[in-house]
VEXTOR-897880 format. One record per residue: x, y negated, z negated of N, C-alpha, C, O in turn; residue in one letter. Coordinates in steps of 0.2 Angstrom, whole numbers, padded with zeros to 4 digits, always signed. Example, Ala and Ser with C-alpha at 12.3 -4.5 7.8 and 13.67 -1.06 7.14 Angstrom:
REM residues 2
+0066+0028-0039+0062+0022-0039+0066+0016-0039+0071+0017-0042a +0064+0011-0035+0068+0005-0036+0064+0000-0039+0067-0006-0040s 
***
This chain:
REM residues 79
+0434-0472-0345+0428-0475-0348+0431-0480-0353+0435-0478-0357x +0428-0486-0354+0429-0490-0360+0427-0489-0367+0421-0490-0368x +0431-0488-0371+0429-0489-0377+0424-0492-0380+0425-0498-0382x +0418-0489-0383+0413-0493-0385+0417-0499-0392+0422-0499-0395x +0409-0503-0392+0413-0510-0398+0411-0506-0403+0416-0507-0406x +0408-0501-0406+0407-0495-0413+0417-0493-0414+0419-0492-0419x +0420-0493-0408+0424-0488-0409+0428-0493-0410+0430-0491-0415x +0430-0498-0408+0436-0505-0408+0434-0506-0415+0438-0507-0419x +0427-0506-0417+0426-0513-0424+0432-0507-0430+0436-0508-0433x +0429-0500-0429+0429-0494-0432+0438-0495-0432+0439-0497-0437x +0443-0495-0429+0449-0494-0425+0450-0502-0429+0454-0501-0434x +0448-0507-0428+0451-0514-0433+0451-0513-0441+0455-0514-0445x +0445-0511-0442+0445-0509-0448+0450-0505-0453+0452-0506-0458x +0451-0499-0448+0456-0494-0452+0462-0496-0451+0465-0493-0455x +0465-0499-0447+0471-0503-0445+0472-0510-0451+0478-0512-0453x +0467-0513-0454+0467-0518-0459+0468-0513-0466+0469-0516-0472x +0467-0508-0466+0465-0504-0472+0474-0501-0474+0476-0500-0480x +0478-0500-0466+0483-0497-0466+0487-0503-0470+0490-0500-0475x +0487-0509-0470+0491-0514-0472+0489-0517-0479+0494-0520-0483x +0483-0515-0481+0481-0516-0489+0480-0510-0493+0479-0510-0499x +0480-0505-0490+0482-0499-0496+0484-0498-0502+0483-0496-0507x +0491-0502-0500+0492-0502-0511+0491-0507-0512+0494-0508-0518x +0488-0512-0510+0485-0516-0516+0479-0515-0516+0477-0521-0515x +0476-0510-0517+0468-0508-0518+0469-0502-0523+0464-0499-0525x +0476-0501-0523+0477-0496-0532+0477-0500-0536+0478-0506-0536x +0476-0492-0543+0474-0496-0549+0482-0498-0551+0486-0494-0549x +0486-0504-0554+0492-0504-0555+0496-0499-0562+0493-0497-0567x +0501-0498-0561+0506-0491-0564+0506-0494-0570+0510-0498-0572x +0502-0490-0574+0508-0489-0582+0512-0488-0583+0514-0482-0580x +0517-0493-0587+0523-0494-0588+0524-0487-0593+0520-0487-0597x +0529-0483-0592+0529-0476-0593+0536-0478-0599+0540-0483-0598x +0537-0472-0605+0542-0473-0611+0548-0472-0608+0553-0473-0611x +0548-0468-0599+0554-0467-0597+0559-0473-0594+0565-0474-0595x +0552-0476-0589+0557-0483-0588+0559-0488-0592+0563-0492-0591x +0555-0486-0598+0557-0493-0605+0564-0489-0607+0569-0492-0609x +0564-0483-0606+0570-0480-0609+0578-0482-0607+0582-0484-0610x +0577-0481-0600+0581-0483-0593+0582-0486-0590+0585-0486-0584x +0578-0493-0594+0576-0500-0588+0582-0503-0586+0582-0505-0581x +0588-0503-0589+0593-0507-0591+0599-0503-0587+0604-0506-0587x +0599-0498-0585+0602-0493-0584+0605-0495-0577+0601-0498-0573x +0612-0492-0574+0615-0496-0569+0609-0497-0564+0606-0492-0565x +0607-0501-0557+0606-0496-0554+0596-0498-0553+0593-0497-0548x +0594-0500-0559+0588-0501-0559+0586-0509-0557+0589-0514-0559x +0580-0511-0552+0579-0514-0549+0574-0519-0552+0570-0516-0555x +0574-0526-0551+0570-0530-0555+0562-0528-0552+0559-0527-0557x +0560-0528-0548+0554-0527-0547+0551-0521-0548+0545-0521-0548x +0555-0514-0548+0553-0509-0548+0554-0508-0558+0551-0508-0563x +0562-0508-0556+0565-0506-0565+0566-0499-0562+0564-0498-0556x +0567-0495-0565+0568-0488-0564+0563-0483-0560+0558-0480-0561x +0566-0483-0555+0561-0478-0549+0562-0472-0547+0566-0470-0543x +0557-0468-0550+0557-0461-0551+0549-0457-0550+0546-0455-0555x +0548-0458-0542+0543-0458-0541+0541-0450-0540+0536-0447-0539x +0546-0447-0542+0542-0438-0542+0541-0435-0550+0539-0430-0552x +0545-0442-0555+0544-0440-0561+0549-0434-0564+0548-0430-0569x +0554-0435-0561+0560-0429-0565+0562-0430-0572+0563-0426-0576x +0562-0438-0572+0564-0440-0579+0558-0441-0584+0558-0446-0588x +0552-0437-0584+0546-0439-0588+0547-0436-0594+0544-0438-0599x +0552-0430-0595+0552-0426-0603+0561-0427-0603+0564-0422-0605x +0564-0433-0600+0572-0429-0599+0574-0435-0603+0572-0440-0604x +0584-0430-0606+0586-0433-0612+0590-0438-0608+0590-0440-0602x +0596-0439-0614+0601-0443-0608+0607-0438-0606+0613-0439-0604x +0606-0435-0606+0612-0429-0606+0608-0426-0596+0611-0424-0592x +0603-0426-0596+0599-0423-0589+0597-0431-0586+0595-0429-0581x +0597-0436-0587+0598-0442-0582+0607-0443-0580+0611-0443-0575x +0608-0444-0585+0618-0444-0583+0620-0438-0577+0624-0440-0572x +0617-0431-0578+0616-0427-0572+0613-0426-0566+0615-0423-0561x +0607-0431-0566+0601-0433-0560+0608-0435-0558+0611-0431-0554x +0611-0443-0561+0613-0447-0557+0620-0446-0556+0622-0449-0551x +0624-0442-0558+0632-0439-0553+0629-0435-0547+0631-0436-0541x +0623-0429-0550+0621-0426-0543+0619-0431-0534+0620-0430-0529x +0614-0437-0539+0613-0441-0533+0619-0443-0530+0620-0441-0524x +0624-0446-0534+0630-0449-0531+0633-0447-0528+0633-0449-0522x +0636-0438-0529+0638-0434-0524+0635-0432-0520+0638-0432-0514x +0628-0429-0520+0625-0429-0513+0626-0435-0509+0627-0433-0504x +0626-0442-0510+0625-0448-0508+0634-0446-0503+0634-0444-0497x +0637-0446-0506+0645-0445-0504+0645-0439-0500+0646-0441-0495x +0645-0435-0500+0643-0429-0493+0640-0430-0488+0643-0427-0483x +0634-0433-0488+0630-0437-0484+0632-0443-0481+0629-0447-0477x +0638-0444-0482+0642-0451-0479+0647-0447-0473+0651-0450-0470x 
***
């Protein structure tokens, strides 16, 4: 059987919504971690510091400097 037009209009719709989802968020406050670490090797001009699970939201530089040897190492095992 064919597809009703209810079901196509329904199927365009959510397929335009797949492609504009993040920009119908509200936009990110700039958080004291990234002003912290903006500068820090590594950090990206559009993004700046990308830490989307939030490990470094209470952390000093003594547990970022360890974030980031652990990434590098995993990173080099993983090669």
């Amino acid at each position: 059987p064919a597809p009703s037009s209810s079901t196509m209009i329904a199927n365009l719709a959510l397929s335009a919504l797949a492609f504009n989802g993040p920009a119908m968020r509200a936009p990110a406050r700039a958080s004291a971690v990234k002003m912290l670490y903006e500068n820090a090797l590594g950090a990206q001009a559009p993004l700046g510091l990308f830490d989307p699970l939030g490990l470094l939201s209470d952390a000093d530089a003594a547990r970022f400097d360890r974030l980031r040897f652990v990434e590098v190492k995993h990173g080099r095992i993983c090669m």
